[in-house]
Structures are given as C-alpha cells and as structure tokens.
N, C-alpha and C positions, 0 to 999 in steps of 0.2 A: 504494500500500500504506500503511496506516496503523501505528499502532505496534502498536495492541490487535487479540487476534484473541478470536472468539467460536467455541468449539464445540460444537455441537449432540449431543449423547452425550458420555458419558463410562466408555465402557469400554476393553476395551483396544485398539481401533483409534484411539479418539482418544485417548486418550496418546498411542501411538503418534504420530499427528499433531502431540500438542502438542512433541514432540520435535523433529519435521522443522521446525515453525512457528521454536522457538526459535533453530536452526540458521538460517532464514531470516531471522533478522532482527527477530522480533515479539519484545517488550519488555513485555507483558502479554497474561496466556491466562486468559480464563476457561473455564467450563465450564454450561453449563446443560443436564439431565437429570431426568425425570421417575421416576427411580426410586432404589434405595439401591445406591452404590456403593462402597462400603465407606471407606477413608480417602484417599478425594481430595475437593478439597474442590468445593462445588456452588454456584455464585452465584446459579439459578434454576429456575426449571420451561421449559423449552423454548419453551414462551407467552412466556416474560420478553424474547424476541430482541429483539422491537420497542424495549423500552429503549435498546438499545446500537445501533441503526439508523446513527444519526450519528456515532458515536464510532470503531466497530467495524470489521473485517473479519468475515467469517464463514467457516465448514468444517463441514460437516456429515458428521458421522463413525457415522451409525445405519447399522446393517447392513440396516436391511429398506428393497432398492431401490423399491417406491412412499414408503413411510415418506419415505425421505430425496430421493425427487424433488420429492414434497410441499410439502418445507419449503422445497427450492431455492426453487422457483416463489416460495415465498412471500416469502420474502426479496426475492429479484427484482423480485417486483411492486409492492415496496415501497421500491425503489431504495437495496437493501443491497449490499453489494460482497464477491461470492463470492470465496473465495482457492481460489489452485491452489500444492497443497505439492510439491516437488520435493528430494528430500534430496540433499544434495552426495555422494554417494559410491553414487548412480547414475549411470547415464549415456545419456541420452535425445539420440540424434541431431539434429542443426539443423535438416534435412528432416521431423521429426515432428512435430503439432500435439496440443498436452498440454490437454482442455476442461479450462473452467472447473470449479471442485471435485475435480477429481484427487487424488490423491496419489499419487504415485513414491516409492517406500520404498527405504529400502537397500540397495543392488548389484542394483535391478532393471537391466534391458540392454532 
C-alpha cells in the first residue's frame, strides 16, 4: 500500500471511499472526474490516472459497472495497484475473500 490513493469518481460513493481510505491509513486522496461536482475538489479528468501510475494506489468508485470494469482493466494493464477498502467497523469473516477494488462500508456483516 502506498501513502496516496487515486479515485476515479467523485460522487458520493467515492467520498464515501475517501473516508474508508483515510481510516485505512492513506495520507493523500485525490480525486479525478470528468464532470462538475460541486465543492470537492478535482485534481483531473479521469485520462489524468496514468500520471499518478507510480506514485498512486487506485479505487475506482463510478457506478456504471462496465464504466468502472473498464478502467480497472486499464489501470491493470498498466501495472497500477488497485486498492480494496475495508472500513473498521464492519466485519468480514477470515474465511471470506474480499476482490481487488471492493469496498466494505460501515456495519456491513
């Protein structure tokens, strides 16, 4: 895990995430989104990811599942490092396996 995390949306599933993220530990969130989100703020247009390749973790937080399997892939293929968010105050058994780009939000079971 790196310090910085990159998420791909910025509505309110990825706030949402940038929440979980901070709880986990990341130390820098940016956001990059291709639309107007009213007062948060946007470091780029979702193109911009390849910037932050090396630096970065990523989460891709777009509701439209091709949308956002899309960009997984793409990241991937580009040997970017997908994060799996896990918020402390759920609770996901030891016997379950949580894929890459999840997110476990608050008192899920």
């Amino acid at each position: 895990m790196k310090n910085s995390l990159v998420i791909i949306g910025a509505g309110g599933h990825g706030r949402v995430c940038a929440e979980i993220a901070e709880l986990n530990g990341y130390k820098k969130i940016l956001f990059l989104d291709d639309g107007n989100v009213g007062n948060i703020e946007i470091a780029g247009k979702t193109e911009d990811f390849i910037k932050y390749l090396s630096d970065c973790d990523f989460f891709v937080a777009i509701g439209n599942n091709n949308v956002r399997r899309s960009f997984l892939y793409r990241i991937m293929e580009n040997k970017g490092q997908i994060a799996t968010l896990i918020h402390p105050d759920s609770t996901v058994s030891a016997h379950a396996t949580v894929g890459v780009g999840t997110a476990v939000l608050a008192g899920a079971v």
